[in-house]
C-alpha positions in Angstrom: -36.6 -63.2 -28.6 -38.0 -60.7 -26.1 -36.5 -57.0 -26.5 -33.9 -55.6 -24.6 -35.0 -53.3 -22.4 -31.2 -51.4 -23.1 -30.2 -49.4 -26.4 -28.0 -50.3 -29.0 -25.3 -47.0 -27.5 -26.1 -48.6 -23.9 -24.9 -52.0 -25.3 -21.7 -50.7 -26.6 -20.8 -48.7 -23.7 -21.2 -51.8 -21.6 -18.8 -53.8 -23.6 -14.5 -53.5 -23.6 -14.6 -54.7 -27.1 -15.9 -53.4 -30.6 -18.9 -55.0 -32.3 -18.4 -56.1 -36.0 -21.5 -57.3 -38.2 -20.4 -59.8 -40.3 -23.1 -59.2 -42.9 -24.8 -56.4 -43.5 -26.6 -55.3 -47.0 -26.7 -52.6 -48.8 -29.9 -52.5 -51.0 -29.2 -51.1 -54.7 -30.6 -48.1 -55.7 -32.6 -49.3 -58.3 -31.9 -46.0 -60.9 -28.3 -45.8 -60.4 -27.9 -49.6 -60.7 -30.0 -49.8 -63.9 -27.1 -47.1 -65.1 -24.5 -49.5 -64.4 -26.0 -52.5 -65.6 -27.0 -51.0 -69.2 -23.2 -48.9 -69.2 -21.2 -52.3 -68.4 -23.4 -54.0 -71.5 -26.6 -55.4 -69.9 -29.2 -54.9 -72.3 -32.1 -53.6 -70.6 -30.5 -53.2 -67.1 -32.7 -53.9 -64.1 -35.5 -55.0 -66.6 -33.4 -57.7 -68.1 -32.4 -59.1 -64.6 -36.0 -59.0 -63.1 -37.4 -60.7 -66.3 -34.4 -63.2 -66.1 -35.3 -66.9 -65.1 -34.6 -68.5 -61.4 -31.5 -70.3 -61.1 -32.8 -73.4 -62.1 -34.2 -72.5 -65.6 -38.2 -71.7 -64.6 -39.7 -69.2 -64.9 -40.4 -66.3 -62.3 -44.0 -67.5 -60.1 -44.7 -63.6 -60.1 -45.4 -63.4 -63.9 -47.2 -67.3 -64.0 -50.9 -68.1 -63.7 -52.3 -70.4 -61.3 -52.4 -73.2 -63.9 -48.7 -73.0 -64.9 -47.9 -72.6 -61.4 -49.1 -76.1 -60.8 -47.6 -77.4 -64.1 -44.6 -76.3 -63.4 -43.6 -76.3 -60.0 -42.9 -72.7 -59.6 -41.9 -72.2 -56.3 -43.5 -69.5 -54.1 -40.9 -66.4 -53.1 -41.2 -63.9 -50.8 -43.4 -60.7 -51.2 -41.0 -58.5 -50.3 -37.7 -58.7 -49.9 -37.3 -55.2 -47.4 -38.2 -53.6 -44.4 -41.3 -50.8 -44.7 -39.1 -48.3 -42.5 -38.6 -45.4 -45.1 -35.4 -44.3 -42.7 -33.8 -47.7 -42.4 -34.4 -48.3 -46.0 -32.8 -45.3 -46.8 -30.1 -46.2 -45.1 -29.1 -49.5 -46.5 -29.7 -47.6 -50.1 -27.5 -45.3 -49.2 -24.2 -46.2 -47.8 -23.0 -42.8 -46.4 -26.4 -42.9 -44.4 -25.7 -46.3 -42.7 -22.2 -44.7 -41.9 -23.3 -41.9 -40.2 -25.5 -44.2 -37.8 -23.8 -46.7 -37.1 -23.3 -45.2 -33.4 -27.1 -45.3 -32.9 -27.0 -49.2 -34.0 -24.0 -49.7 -31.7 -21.7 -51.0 -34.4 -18.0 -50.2 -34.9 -17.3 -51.7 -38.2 -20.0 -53.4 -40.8 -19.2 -56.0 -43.4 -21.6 -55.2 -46.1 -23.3 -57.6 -49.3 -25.7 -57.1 -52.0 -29.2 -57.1 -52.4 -30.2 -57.5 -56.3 -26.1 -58.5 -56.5 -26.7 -61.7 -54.4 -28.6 -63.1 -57.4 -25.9 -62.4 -60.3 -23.6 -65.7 -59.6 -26.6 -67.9 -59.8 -27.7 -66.4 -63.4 -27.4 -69.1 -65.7 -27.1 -67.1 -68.6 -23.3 -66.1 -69.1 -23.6 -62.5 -70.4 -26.2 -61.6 -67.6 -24.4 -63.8 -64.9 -20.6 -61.9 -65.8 -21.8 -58.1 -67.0 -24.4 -58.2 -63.3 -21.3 -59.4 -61.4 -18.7 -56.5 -62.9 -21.7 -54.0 -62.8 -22.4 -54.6 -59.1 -18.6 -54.7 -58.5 -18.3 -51.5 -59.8 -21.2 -49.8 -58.3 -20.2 -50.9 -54.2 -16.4 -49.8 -54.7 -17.9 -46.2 -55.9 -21.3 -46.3 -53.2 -18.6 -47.3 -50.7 -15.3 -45.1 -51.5 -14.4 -42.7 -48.7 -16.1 -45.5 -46.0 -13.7 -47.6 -45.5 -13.2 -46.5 -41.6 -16.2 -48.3 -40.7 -18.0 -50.1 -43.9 -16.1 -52.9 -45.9 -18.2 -53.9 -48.8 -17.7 -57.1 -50.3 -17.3 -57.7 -54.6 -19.5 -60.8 -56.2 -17.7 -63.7 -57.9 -19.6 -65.8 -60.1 -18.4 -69.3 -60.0 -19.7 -71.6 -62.4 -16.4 -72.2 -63.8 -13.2 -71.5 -62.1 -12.2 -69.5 -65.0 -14.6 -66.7 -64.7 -14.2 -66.7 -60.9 -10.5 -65.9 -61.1 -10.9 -63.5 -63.8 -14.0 -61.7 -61.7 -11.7 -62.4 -58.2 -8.2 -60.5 -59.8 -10.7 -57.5 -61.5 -12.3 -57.3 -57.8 -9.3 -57.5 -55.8 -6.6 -56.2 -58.0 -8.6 -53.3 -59.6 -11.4 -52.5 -57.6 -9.2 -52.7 -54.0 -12.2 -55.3 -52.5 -10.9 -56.7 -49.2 -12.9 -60.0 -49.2 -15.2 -61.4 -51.6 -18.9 -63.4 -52.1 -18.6 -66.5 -54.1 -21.6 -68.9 -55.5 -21.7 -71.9 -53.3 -23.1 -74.2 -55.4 -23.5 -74.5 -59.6 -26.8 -76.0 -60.8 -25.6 -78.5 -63.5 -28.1 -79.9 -65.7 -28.6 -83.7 -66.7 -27.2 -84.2 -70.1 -30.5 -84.8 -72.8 -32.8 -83.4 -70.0 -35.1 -80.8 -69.3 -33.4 -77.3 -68.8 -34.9 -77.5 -65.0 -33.9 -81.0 -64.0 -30.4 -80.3 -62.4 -28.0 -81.5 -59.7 -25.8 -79.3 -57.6 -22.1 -79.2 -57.5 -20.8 -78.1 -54.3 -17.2 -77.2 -55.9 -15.6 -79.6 -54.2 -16.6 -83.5 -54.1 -17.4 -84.6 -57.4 -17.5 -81.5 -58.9 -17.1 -81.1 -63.1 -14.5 -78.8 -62.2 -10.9 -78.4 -60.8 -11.5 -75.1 -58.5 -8.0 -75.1 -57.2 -7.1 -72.6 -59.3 -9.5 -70.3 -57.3 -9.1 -71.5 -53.8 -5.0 -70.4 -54.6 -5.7 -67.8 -55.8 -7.7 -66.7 -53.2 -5.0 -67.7 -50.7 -2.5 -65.8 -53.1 -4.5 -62.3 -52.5 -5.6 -62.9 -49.0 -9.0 -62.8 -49.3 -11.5 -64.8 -47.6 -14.6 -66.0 -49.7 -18.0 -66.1 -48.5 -20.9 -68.1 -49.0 -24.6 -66.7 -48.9 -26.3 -69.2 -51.6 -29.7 -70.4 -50.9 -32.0 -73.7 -51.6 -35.2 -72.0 -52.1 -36.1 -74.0 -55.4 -34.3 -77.3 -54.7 -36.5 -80.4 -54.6 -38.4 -80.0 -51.0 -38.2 -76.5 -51.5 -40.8 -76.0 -54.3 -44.3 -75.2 -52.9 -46.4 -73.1 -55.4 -47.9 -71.1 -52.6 -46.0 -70.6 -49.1 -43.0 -69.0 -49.1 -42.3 -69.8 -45.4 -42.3 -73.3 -46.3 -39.7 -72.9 -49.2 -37.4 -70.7 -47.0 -37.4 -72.0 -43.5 -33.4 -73.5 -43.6 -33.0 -73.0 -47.2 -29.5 -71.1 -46.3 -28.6 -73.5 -44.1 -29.2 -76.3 -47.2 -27.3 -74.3 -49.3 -24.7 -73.7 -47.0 -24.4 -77.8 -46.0 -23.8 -78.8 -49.0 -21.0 -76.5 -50.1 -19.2 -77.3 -46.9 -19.4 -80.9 -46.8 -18.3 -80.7 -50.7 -15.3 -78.7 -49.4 -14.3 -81.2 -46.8 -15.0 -84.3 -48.5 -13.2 -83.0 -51.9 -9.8 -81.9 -49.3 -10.5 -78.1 -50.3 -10.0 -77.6 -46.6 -7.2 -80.0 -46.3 -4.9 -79.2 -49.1 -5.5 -75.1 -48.5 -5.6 -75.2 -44.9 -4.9 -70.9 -44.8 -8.4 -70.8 -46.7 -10.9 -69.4 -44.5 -14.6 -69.6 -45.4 -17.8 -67.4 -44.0 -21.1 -69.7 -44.6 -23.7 -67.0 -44.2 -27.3 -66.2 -42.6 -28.0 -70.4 -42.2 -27.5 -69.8 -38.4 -25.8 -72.3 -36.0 -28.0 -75.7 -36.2 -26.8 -76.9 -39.4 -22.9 -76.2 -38.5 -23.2 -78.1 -35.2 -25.3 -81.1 -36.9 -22.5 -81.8 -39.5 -19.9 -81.3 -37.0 -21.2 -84.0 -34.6 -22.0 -86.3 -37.9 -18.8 -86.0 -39.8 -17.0 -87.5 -36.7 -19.4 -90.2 -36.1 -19.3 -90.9 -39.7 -15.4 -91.0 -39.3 -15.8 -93.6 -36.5 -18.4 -95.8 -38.4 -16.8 -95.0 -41.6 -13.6 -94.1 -41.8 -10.4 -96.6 -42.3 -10.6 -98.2 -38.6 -14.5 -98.5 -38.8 -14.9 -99.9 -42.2 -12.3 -102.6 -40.8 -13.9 -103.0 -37.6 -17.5 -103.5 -39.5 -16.4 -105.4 -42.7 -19.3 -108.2 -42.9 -16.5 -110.6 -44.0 -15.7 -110.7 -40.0 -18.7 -112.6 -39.7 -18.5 -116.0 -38.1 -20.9 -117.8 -40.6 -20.8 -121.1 -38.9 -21.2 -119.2 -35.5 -24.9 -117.2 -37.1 -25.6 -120.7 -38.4 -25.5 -122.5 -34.7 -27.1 -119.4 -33.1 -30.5 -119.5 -35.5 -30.6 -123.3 -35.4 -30.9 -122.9 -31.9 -33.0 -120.3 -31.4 -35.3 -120.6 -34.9 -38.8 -121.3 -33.4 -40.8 -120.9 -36.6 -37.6 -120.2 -39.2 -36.3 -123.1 -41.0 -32.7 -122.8 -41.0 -30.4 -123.5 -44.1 -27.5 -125.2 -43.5 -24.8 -122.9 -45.0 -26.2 -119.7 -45.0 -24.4 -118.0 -42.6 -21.1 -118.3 -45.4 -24.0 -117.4 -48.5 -24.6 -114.3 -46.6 -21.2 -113.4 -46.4 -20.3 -113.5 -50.3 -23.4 -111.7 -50.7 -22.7 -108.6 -48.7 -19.3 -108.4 -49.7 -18.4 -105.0 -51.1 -15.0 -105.0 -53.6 -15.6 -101.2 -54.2 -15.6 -99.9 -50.5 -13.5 -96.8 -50.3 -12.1 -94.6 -47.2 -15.2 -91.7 -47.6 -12.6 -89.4 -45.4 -9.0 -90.1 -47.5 -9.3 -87.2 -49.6 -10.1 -84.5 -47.2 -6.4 -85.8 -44.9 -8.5 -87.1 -41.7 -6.5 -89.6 -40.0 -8.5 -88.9 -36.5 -11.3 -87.4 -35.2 -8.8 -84.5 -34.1 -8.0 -83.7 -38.0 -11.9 -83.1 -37.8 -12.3 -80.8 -35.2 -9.1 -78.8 -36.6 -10.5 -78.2 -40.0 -14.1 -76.9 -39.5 -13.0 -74.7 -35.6 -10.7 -72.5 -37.8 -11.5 -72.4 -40.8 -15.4 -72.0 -41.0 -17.0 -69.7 -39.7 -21.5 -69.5 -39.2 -23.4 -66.3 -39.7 -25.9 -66.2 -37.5 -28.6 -63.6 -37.4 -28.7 -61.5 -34.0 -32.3 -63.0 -32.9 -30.9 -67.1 -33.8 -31.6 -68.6 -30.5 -29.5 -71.6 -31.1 -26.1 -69.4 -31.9 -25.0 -70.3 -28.5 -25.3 -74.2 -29.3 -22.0 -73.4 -31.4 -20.1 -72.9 -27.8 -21.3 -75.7 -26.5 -17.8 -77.6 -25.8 -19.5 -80.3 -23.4 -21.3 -81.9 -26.4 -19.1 -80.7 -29.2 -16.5 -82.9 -30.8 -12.9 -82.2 -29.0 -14.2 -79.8 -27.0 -13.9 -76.9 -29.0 -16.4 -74.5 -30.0 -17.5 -73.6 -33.5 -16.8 -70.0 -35.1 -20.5 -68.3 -35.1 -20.5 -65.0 -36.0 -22.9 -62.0 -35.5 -24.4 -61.2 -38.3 -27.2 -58.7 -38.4 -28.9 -58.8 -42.2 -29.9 -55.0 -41.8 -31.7 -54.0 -45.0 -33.6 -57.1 -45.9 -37.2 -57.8 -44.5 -36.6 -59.9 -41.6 -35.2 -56.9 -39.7 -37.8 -54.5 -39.0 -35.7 -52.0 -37.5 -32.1 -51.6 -37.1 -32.3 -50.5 -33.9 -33.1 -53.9 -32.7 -30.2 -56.2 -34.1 -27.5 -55.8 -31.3 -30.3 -55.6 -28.7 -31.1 -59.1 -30.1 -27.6 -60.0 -30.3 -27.2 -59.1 -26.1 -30.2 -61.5 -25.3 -28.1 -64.2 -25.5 -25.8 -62.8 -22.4 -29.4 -61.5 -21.0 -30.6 -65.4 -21.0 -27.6 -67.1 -20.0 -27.1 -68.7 -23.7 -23.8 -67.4 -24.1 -21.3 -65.8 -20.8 -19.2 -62.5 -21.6 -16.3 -64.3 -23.6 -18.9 -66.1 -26.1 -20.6 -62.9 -26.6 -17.3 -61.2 -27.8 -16.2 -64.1 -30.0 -20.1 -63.8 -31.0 -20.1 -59.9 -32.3 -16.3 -59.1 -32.6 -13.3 -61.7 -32.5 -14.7 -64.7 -34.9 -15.1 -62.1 -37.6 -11.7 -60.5 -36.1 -9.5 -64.0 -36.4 -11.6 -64.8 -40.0 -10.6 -61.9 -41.7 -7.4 -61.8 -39.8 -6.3 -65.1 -40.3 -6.0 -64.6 -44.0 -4.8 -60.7 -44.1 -3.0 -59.4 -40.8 -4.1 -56.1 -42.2 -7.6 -56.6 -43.4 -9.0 -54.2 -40.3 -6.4 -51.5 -41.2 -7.3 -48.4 -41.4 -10.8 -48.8 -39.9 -11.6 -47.8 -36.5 -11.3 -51.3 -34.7 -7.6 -51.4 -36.4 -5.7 -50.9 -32.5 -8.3 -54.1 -31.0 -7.7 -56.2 -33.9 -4.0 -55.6 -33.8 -3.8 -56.6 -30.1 -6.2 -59.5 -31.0 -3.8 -60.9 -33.5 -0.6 -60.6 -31.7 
């Protein structure tokens, strides 16, 4: 999008409502995260985790010849992963920094994630995967203590059994004092008898090897909402050996499809309706497309349209009259209209939408407009598509939320997010009441929804106590 020709201060002085960024990151400082890694038992420390395999068992493409590139499918990642602005740099490294300006970016309160840390519930091997995840944990409640008025930083939750996810979720929560938490959306399983790379992904939900229940009450039980920031760079599609652009355009968005439709299908949704859920940095597009499909799904296949459709309805004798009369070149078989019938019939069909409690299209809309919310990067044209009630299901919008991802490459400088963010009022894409659900009350009603007092103590706490009442 176009700049704003206003600043980030003239922004927020315009507006009667606080700006919250949803997801923010904090880069690690490499030296004092190596310390932390090596004192909580990583041998190694940031060496070990840089030398570690991708998610799916291969090996890294930096450290791979052309040859074994080919031969093995590495998939191209990104050169860099940060901006080349020493001072904004500086100030994702160093948390008291970001503080300090976040009056100059025009942001009240910041929800902040890891850099280095988003990688540690993907690691397949255990030690690496649980050590990283307690090591970052530790390191963002010390980087962030004395903050708290204005930047909430969120603890990592490996989940590739619900086991160690409660266990790293209590330590978080109960220990560390973390308000709301980052979970691995997805588990790459691999194929029994198979090669270490040939795996399928279990959403946590449908189908899954696992009963995660346990965590989603538990969750429920602190008040904490998980979030999902998982990615699909490395799935099949996503593999090129030499453009990264090709292997990350909508890889969030994959990652972040997948784990919702495995919620709703498997009734997470449905049997914890208090669980809230953030699906991070995919933008608005996917959200809206499975919105609009899981009701037409619902109406093609759900109990009523599996009736209504059932190819035992079908008036055999009335095909058979119909392409006797009309066969020109076909020669009819007398009968065939019945011998089609026994062969499409299905003894194993199944209501697709039983277990996730949808008894109408209204059960639908209920489920995903309050408890999902989008992340959507401040320059995400099609944000506003989540507010379109003319076209969405029920009339009801989506939950889309502004979220900035200041520290990582994409953002040049953070001057420029809420700028960005205001474009969409400046085009017409959103009116006054969409821009504040935008950058302040989804994120408000998320985090409010499961803790009344999430926001206490910060400097929105007044708003978002008027907001919930």
């Amino acid at each position: 999008m176009s700049q704003s020709p206003l600043t980030p201060r003239e922004i927020r002085a315009s507006l009667d409502h606080p700006v919250i960024d949803a997801d923010g990151h904090l880069v690690e400082y490499w030296p004092e995260f190596d310390r932390y890694l090596k004192a909580e038992g990583v041998d190694g420390g940031m060496a070990a985790f840089m030398a570690t395999a991708n998610f799916d068992g291969s090996r890294l493409w930096a450290g791979m010849t052309s040859d074994e590139r080919i031969r093995e499918r590495s998939f191209r990642g990104p050169w860099w992963g940060f901006p080349n602005d020493a001072r904004d740099l500086a100030t994702a490294m160093a948390p008291r920094l970001l503080h300090s300006r976040l009056d100059e970016l025009g942001i009240d309160v910041a929800v902040c994630y890891p850099s280095v840390g988003l990688q540690m519930p993907a690691q397949r091997d255990e030690k690496l995967r649980r050590l990283g995840c307690r090591a970052y944990n530790r390191y963002a409640a010390e980087q962030f203590e004395g903050l708290g008025d204005r930047l909430i930083p969120v603890a990592v939750v490996p989940t590739v059994d619900p086991v160690e996810a409660v266990e790293e979720l209590e330590f978080a929560v109960q220990e560390l004092g973390f308000r709301a938490v980052l979970i691995g959306g997805f588990v790459p399983r691999g194929f029994e008898g198979a090669d270490e790379r040939a795996f399928w992904v279990d959403g946590l939900g449908l189908d899954s090897v696992h009963d995660y229940d346990p965590l989603w009450q538990r969750l429920v039980d602190l008040h904490v909402v998980p979030s999902v920031h998982s990615g699909a760079m490395g799935w099949s599609g996503r593999r090129s050996i030499s453009n990264f652009s090709y292997n990350h355009m909508g890889h969030f968005a994959a990652a972040s499809e997948v784990t919702a439709k495995s919620f709703f299908f498997g009734g997470v949704f449905h049997r914890f309706p208090e669980l809230r859920v953030a699906f991070l940095e995919g933008g608005a597009g996917w959200a809206v497309q499975m919105f609009v499909s899981l009701v037409e799904h619902f109406e093609k296949r759900g109990l009523e349209g599996l009736r209504s459709r059932d190819p035992s309805g079908i008036d055999g004798a009335l095909l058979d009259e119909l392409v006797a009369k009309n066969a020109g070149s076909l020669q009819p078989v007398e009968g065939w209209g019945e011998t089609l019938k026994t062969l499409l019939a299905t003894p194993d069909v199944v209501d697709d939408f039983a277990a996730a409690g949808i008894a109408s299209p209204d059960d639908i809309v209920r489920q995903l407009t309050t408890q999902c919310f989008i992340g959507c990067e401040a320059d995400d044209r099609l944000a506003g598509v989540a507010f379109d009630t003319n076209r969405l299901p029920g009339g009801k919008p989506l939950n889309p939320m502004f979220s900035s991802d200041i520290g990582h490459w994409d953002v040049a400088h953070m001057t420029e997010v809420l700028p960005e963010a205001h474009e969409h009022l400046e085009h017409g894409w959103m009116d006054r009441d969409q821009l504040r659900a935008f950058v302040c009350d989804n994120a408000l009603r998320m985090y409010s929804d499961m803790n009344p007092k999430f926001f206490d103590g910060t400097v929105v706490e007044s708003y978002a106590r008027s907001r919930v009442a």
